[in-house]
C-alpha positions in Angstrom: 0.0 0.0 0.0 1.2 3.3 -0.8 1.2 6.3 1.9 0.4 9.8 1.1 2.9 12.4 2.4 -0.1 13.9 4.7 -0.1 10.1 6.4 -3.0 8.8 4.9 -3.5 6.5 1.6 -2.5 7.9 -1.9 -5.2 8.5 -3.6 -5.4 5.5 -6.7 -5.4 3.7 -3.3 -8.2 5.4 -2.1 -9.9 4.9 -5.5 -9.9 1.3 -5.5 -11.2 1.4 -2.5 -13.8 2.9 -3.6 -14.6 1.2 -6.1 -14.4 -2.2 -4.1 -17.0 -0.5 -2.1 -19.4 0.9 -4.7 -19.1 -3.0 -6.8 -20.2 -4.2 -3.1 -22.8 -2.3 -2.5 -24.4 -3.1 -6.2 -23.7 -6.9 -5.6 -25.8 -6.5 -2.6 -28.6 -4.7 -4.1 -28.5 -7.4 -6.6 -28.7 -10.0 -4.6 -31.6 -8.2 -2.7 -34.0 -7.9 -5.5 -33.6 -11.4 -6.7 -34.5 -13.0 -3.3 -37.2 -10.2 -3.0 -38.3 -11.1 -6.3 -38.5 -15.2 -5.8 -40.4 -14.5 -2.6 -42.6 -12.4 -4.3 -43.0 -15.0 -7.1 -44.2 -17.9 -4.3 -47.3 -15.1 -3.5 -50.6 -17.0 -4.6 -53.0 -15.0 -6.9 -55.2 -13.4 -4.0 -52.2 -12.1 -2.1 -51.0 -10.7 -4.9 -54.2 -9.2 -5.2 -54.7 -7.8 -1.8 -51.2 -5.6 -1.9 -52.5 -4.5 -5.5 -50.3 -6.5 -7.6 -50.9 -8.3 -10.8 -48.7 -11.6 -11.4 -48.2 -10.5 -15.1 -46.7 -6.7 -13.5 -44.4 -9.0 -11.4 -43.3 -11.1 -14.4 -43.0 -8.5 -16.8 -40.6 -6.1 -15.0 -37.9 -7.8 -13.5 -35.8 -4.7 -13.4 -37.5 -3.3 -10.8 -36.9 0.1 -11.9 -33.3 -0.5 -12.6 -32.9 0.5 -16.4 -34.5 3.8 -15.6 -31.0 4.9 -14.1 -29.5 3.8 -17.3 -31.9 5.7 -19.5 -31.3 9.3 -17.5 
């Protein structure tokens, strides 16, 4: 590891770092919505229903609002 004169990391340090932190982060996430989405997916028609979902909404967007980051 390289130190900065100041006493703290040099900064390509610190940006790997970061970026070790950010491709966590969106692993995470990832992993979030697909369990989220498999429980989801085990709902029966009427509990579906009840929250105001529609098995076809569930089946058709699996993105879950994810490309819309990709498209601003």
């Amino acid at each position: 590891m390289s130190i900065a004169p100041g006493g703290g990391f040099s900064a390509p340090v610190l940006n790997l770092c970061r970026l070790y932190a950010r491709l966590h982060r969106a692993i995470l996430r990832e992993h979030r919505i697909r369990r989220d989405s498999h429980h989801v997916a085990q709902f029966n028609d009427r509990l579906l229903k009840d929250i105001g979902l529609e098995r076809s909404e569930h089946r058709d967007d699996p993105s879950f609002g994810r490309g819309a980051y990709w498209r601003a």
